[in-house]
SEVO-893682 format. One record per residue (C-alpha): residue number from 0; residue in one letter; x, y, z. Coordinates in steps of 0.2 Angstrom, whole numbers. Each point is the difference from the previous one (the first is absolute). Layout:
N
+-----+------+-------+-------+-------+
| seq | type |  east | north |    up |
+-----+------+-------+-------+-------+
| NUM |    A |     X |     Y |     Z |
...
+-----+------+-------+-------+-------+
end
This chain:
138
+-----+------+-------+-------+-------+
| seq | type |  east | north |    up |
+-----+------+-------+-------+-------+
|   0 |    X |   494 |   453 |   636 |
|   1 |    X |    14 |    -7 |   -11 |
|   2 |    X |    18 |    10 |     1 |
|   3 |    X |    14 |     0 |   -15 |
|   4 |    X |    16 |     4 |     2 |
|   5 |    X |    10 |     5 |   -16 |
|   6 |    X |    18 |     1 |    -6 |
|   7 |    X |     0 |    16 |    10 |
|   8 |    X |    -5 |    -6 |    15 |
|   9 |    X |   -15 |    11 |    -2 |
|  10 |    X |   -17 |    -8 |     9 |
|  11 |    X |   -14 |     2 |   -10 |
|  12 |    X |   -17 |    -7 |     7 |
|  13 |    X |   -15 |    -8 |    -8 |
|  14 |    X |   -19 |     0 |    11 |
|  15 |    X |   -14 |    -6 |    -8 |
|  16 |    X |   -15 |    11 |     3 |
|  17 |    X |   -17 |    -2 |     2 |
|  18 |    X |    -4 |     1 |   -18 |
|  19 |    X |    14 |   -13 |    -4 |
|  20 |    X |    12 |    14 |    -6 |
|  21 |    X |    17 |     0 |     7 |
|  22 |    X |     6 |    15 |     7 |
|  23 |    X |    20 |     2 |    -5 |
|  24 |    X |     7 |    10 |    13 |
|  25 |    X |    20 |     4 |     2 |
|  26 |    X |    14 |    13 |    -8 |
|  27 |    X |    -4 |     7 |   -18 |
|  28 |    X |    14 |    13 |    -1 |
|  29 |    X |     9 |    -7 |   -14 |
|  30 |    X |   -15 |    -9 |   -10 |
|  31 |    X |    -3 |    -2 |   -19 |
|  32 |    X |   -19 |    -3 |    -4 |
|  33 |    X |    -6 |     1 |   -20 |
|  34 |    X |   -16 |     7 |    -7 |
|  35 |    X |   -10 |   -11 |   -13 |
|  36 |    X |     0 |     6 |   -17 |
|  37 |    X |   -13 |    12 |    -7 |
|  38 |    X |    -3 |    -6 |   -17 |
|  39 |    X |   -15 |    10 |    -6 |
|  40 |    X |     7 |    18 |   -10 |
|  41 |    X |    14 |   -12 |    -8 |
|  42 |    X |   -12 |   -13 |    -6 |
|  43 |    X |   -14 |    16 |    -5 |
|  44 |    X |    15 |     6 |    -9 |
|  45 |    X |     4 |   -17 |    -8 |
|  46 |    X |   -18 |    -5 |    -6 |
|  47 |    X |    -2 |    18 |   -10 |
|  48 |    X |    18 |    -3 |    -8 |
|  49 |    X |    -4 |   -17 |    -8 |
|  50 |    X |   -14 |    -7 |   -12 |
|  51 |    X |    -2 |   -17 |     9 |
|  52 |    X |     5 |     1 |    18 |
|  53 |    X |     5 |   -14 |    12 |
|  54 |    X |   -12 |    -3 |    15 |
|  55 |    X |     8 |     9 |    17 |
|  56 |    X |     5 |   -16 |     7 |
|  57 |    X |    11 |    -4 |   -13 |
|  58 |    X |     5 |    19 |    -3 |
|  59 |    X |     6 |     0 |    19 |
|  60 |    X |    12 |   -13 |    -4 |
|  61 |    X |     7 |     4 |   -18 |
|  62 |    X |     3 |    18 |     7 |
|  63 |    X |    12 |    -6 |    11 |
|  64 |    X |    12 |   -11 |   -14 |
|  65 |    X |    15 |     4 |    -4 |
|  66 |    X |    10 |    -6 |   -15 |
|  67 |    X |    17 |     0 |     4 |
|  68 |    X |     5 |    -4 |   -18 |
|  69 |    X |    -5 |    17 |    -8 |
|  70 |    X |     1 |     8 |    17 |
|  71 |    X |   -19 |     5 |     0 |
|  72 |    X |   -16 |    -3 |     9 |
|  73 |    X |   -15 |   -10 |    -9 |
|  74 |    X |   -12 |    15 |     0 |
|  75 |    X |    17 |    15 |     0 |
|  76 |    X |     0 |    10 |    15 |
|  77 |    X |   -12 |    13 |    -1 |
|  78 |    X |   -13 |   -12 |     7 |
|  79 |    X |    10 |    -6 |    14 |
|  80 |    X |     2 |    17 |     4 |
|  81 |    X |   -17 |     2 |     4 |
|  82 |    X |     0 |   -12 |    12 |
|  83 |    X |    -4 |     8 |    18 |
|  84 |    X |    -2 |    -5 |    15 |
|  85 |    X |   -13 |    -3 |    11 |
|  86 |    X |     7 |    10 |    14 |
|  87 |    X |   -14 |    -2 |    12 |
|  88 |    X |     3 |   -18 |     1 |
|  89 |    X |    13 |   -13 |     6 |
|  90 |    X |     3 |   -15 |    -8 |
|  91 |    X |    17 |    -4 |    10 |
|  92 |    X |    10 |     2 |    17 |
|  93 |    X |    19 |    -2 |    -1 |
|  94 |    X |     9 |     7 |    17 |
|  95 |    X |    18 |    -1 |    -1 |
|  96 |    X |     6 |   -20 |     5 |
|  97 |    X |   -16 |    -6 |    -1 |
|  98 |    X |   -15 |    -5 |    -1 |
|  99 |    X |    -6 |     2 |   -18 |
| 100 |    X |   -17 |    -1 |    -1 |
| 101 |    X |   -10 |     5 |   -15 |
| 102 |    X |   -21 |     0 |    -4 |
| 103 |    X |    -5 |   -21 |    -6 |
| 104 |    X |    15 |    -6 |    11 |
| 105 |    X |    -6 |   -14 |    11 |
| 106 |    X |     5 |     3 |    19 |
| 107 |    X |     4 |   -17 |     7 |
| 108 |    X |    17 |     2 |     1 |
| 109 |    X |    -6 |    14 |    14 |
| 110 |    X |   -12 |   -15 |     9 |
| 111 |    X |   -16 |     6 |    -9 |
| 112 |    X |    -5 |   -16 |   -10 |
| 113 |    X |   -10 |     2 |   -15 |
| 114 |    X |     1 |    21 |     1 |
| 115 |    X |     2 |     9 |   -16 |
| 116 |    X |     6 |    19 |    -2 |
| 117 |    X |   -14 |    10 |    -6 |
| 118 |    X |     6 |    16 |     3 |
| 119 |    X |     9 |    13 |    14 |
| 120 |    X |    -4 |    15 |    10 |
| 121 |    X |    12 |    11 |     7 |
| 122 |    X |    -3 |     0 |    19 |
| 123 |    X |     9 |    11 |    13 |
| 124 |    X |    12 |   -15 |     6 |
| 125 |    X |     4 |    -9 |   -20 |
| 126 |    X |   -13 |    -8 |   -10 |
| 127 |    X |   -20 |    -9 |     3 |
| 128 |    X |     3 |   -14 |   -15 |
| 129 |    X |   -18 |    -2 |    -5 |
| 130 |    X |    -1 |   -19 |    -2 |
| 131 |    X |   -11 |   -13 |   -10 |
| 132 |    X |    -1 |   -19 |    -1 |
| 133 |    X |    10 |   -11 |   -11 |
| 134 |    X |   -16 |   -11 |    -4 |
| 135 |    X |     9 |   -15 |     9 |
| 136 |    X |    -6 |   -11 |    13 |
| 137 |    X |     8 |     6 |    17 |
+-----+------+-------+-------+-------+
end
């Protein structure tokens, strides 16, 4: 078991289980945690709008731009509007003074060498970060 303590003074612990995810347990009351993005009606709507569509990856990207010249996005905002969330899912853990931790983040600055963020669960006492290897040699 690894402990943090953050600006706060809040404890937060880390305990590797058997499965080599880490078990992050500790005071959640004031948290932010963010939701990946959901780009599937947007990029349905997108593709029946236009003759020759980008591919999705790119369509991800170029939904997002903004151009601060004439004050517009790339593709207008009607597709950026479609945008949801994938509420079921967690892609980032933010309690108030610390630590931020979000889902491809390595965790050796928590003493877990060569552990990547996969995803998280919400358990009764914080968060089980679902890990993976980074590929490197350990």
């Amino acid at each position: 078991m690894r402990t943090y303590k953050n600006r706060y003074n809040d404890t937060y612990t880390f305990t590797e289980d058997e499965n080599h995810d880490i078990l992050w347990e500790g005071e959640f009351k004031y948290c932010r945690f963010g939701m990946p993005n959901d780009y599937t009606r947007a990029y349905n709507a997108y593709i029946n709008d236009v003759a020759s569509p980008m591919v999705f990856e790119e369509f991800k990207k170029v939904v997002h731009e903004y151009d601060s010249d004439i004050k517009e996005y790339r593709l207008g905002y009607t597709y950026l509007s479609m945008v949801d969330s994938l509420v079921n899912e967690i892609d980032m853990v933010d309690p108030s003074g610390g630590p931020y931790i979000s889902r491809g983040m390595a965790l050796d600055n928590f003493g877990f060498k060569n552990y990547v963020v996969k995803d998280f669960k919400r358990i009764d006492t914080g968060y089980k970060i679902i890990t993976e290897k980074d590929g490197t040699d350990t």
